[in-house]
C-alpha positions as CSV (number, residue, x, y, z in Angstrom):
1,X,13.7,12.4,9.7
2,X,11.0,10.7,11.7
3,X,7.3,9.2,10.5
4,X,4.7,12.2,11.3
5,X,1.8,11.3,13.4
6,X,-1.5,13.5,12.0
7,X,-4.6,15.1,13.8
8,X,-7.7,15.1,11.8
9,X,-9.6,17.7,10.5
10,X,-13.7,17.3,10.6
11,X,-15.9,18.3,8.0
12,X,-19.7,18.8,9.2
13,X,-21.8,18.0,5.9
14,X,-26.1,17.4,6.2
15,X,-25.5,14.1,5.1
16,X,-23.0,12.7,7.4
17,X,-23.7,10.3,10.8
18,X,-21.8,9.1,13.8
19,X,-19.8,6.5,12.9
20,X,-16.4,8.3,12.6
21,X,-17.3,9.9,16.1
22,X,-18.3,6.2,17.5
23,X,-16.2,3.8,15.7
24,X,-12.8,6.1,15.2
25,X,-12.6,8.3,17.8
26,X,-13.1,11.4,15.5
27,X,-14.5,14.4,17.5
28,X,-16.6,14.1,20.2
29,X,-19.0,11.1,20.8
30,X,-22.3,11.3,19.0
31,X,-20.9,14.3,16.9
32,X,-22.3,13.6,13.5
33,X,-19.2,14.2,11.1
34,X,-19.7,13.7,7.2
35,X,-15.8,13.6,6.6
36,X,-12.7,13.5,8.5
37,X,-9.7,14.7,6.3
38,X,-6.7,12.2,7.0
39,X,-4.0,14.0,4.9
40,X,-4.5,17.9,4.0
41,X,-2.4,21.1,3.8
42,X,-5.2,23.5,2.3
43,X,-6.5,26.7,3.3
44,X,-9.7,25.3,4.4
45,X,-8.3,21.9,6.4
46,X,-4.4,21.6,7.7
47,X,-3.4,18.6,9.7
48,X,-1.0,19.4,13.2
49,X,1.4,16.8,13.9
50,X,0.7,15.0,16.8
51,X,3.6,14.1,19.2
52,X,7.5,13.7,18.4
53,X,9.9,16.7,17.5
54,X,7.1,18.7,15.8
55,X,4.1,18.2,17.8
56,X,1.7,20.8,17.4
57,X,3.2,22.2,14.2
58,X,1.0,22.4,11.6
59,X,1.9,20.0,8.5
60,X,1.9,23.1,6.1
61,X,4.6,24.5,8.1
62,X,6.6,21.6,8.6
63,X,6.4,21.0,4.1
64,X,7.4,25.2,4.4
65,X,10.7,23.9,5.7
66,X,11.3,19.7,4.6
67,X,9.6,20.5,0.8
68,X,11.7,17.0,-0.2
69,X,9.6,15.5,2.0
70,X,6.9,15.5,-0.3
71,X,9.1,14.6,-3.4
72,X,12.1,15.3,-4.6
73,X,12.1,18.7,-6.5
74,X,8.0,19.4,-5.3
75,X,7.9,23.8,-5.9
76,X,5.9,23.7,-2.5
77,X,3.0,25.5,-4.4
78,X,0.5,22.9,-3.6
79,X,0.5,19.7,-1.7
80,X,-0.9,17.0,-4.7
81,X,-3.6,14.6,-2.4
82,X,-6.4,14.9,-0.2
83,X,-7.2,11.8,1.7
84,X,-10.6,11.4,4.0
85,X,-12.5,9.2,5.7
86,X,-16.3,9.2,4.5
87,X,-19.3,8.5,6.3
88,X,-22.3,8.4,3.9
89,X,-25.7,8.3,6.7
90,X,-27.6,9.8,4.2
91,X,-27.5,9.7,-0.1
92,X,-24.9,12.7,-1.4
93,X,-25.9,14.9,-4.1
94,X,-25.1,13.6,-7.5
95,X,-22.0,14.7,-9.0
96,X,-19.3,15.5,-11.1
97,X,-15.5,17.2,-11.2
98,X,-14.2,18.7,-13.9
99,X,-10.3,18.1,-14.8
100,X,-7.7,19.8,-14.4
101,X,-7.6,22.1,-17.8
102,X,-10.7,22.8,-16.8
103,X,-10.4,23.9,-13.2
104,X,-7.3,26.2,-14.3
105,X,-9.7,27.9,-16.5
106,X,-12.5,28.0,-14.5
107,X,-11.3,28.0,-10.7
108,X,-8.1,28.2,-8.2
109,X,-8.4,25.1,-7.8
110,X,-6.9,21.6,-9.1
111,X,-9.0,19.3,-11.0
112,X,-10.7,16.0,-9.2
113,X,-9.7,12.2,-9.7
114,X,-10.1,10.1,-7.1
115,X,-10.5,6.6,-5.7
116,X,-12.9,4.7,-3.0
117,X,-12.4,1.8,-0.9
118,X,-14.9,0.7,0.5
119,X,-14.5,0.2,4.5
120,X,-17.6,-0.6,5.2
121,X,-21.3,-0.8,3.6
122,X,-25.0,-1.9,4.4
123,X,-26.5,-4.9,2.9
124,X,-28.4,-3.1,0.6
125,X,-25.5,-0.1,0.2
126,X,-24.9,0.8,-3.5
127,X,-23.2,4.1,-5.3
128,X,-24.0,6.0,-8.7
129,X,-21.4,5.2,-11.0
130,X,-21.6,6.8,-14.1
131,X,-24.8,7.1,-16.3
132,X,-26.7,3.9,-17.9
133,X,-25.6,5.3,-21.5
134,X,-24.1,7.9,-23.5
135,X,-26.9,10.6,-23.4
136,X,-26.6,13.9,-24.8
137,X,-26.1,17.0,-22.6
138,X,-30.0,18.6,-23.7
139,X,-31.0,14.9,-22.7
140,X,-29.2,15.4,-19.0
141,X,-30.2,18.6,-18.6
142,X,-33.7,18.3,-19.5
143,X,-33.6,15.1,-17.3
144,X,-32.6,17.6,-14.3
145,X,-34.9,20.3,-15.2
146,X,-37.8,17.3,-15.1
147,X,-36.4,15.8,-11.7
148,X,-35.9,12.3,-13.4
149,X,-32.3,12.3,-13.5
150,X,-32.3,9.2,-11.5
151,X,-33.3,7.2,-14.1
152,X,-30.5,8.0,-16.2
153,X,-27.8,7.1,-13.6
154,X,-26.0,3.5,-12.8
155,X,-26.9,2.3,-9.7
156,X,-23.8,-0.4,-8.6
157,X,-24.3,-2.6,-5.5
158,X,-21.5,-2.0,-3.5
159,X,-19.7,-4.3,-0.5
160,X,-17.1,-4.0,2.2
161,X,-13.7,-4.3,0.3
162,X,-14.0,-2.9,-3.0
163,X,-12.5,-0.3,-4.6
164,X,-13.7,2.4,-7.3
165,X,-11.6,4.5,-9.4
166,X,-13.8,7.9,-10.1
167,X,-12.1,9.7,-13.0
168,X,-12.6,13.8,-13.5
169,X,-15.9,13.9,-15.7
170,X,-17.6,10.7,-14.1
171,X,-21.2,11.6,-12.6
172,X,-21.5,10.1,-9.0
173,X,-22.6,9.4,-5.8
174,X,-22.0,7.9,-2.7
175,X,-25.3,6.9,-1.3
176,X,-26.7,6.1,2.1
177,X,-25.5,3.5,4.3
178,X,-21.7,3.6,2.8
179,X,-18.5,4.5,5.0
180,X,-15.0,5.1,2.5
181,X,-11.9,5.8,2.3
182,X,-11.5,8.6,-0.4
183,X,-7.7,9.1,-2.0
184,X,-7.9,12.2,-4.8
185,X,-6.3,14.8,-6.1
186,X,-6.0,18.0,-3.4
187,X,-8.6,19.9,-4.8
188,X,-12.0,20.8,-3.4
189,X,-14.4,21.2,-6.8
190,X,-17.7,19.7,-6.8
191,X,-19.9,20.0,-9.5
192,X,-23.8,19.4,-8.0
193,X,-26.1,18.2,-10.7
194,X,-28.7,17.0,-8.3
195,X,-29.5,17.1,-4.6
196,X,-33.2,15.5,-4.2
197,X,-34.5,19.0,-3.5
198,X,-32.5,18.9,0.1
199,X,-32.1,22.3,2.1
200,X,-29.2,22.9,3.8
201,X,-28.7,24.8,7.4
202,X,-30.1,28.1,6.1
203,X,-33.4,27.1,4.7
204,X,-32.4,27.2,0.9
205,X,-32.1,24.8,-1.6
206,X,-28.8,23.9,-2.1
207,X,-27.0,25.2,-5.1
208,X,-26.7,23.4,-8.1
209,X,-24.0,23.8,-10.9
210,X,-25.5,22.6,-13.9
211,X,-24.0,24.3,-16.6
212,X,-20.1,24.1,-15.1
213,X,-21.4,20.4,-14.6
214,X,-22.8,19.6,-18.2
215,X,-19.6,21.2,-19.1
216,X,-16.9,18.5,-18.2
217,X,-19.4,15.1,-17.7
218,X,-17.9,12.6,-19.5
219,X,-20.4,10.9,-21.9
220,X,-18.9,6.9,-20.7
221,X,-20.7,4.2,-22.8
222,X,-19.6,1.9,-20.4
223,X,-18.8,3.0,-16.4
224,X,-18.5,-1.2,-15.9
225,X,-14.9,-0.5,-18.0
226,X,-14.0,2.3,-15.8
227,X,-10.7,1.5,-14.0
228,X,-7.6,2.5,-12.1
229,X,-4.4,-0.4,-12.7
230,X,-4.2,-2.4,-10.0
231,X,-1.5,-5.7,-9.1
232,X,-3.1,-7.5,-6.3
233,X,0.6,-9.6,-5.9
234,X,1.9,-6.0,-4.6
235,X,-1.0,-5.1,-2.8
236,X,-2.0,-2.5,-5.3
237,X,-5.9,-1.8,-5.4
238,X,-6.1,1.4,-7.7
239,X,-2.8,3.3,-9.6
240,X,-2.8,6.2,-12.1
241,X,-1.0,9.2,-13.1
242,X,-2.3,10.8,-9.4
243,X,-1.5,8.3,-6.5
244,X,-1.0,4.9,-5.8
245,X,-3.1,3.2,-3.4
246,X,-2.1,0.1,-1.5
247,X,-4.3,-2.6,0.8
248,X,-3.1,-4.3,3.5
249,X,-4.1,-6.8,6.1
250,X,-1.1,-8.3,7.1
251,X,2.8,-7.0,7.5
252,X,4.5,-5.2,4.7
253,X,7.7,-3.9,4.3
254,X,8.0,-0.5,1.7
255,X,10.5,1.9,1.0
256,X,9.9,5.8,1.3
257,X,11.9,6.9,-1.9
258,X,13.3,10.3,-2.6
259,X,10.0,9.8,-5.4
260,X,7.5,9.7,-3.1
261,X,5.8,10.6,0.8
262,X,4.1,7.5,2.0
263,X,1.0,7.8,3.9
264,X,-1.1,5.1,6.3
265,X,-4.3,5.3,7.3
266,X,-4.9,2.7,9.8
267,X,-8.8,1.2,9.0
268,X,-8.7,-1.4,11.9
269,X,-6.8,-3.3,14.5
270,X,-3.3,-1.8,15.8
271,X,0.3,-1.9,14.7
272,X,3.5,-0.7,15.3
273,X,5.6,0.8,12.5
274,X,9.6,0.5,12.2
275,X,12.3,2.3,10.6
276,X,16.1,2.7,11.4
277,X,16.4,4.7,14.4
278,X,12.6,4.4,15.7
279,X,9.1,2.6,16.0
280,X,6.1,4.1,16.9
281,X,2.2,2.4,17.1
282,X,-0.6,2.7,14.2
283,X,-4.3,1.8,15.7
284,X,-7.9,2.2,14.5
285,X,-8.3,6.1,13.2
286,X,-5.0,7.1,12.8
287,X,-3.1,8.5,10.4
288,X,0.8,8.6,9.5
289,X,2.6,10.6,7.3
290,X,6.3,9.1,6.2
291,X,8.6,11.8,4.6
292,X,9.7,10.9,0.7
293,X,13.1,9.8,1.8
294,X,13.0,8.2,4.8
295,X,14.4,4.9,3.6
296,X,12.9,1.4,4.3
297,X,10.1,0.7,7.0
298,X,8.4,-1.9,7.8
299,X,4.6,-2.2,9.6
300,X,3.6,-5.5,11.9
301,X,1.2,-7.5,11.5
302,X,-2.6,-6.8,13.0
303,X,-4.1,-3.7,11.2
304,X,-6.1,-2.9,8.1
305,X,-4.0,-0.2,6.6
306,X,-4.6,1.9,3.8
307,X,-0.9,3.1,2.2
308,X,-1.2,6.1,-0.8
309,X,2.1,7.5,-2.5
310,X,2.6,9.2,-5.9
């Protein structure tokens, strides 16, 4: 049992820039990449292990074979997160997931919580986060059908560091100037309410979902109350019934229980990981899975690191 080293997968969106190309070695320079997906087993994005005994095998193959590595008793049916890197050059459409009663009636897919640090921002950067009030769904739609949706969103100002918990049913969007680090639930459902009349590659507007969307918003009174559990003692930045997501800028030592993978994504600096029997180097970009089970580890000092489990 050995610490997996992941290649990313690249996700070309009309939105995206060149910062994962420039600053983390995603792609190839001055490719404009919208996401790079960190941890996925999916038929539309699969990691490959990169180096040790399974280089080259794909991580789908490799949870085939170790499905304890995942968590004890996991059925193998489908791998729980989906973990990116985010680079916002450009607004995203406005937003919404639906939950996961929902998407089993409704899709193949799982429902959509999720979680954003923020790795970076511009001075003026700022997100949609939720709507200003509890409007009615003839209000939003006839606010879409208008164009003046805007004016019913929550514009937050936004800053390097901080973290944002997005339940299923909470309107939203990342807007320009923004690089994050997504954690959410492995599912791929995106509810567009609103897209600022954009085009994408073939000419057409890009498709809206209005009714699925007006379906499963969640009517918050108040997005400001809106919150994952965190313990800043332990490092903990957002925790809920999905994933747990840790921040670190210094050492740490954590245990990968039978309960739980660990994963590391590496935001800056370099580092060298260390369990019994190996050690093995975290820099800038990369991305680590560690097999529920492994036992204690323990990661140096000199990185920003990024740790989700269970």
């Amino acid at each position: 049992m050995e610490p997996l080293k992941l290649g990313m997968i690249t996700k070309k969106i009309i939105w995206g820039g060149e910062r994962l190309a420039r600053e983390y070695g995603k792609g190839e320079p001055g490719e404009k990449i919208a996401e790079s997906w960190e941890l996925t087993s999916r038929a539309d994005g699969v990691n490959t292990i990169v180096g040790g005994t399974y280089d080259g095998v794909l991580l789908s193959d490799y949870l085939a074979e170790h499905k304890d590595a995942v968590c004890a008793g996991w059925d193998g049916e489908r791998f729980p997160l989906l973990i990116k890197l985010i680079d916002a050059e450009a607004d995203l459409s406005i937003q919404v997931h639906p939950d996961d009663e929902y998407a089993a009636l409704h899709t193949t897919d799982l429902g959509k919580t999720e979680m954003w640090y923020i790795v970076d921002a511009a001075p003026d950067a700022r997100i949609i986060y939720g709507l200003k009030k509890k409007y009615s769904a003839s209000e939003v739609r006839e606010a879409i059908a208008n164009g003046t949706l805007e004016e019913l969103m929550n514009y937050v100002p936004v800053k390097k560091g901080e973290t944002y918990f997005i339940p299923s049913g909470m309107v939203h969007a990342i807007c320009r100037g923004i690089l994050i680090a997504e954690i959410q639930q492995n599912s791929n459902i995106t509810y567009r309410v609103y897209d600022y009349n954009r085009r994408g590659a073939d000419g057409k507007l890009r498709e809206l979902h209005v009714d699925d969307a007006l379906a499963v918003i969640d009517k918050i009174e108040d997005p400001s109350a809106v919150r994952a559990d965190a313990d800043e003692a332990r490092g903990i930045i957002a925790k809920c019934g999905y994933f747990t997501v840790y921040h670190f800028e210094k050492a740490f030592d954590m245990t990968a229980s039978s309960d739980s993978f660990v994963h590391l994504l590496c935001l800056g600096g370099k580092t060298a990981i260390k369990w019994q029997g190996g050690e093995m180097t975290l820099a800038k970009g990369e991305s680590v899975f560690i097999p529920a089970g492994l036992g204690d580890f323990s990661v140096a000092d000199g990185a920003d690191v990024v740790v989700s489990t269970l």
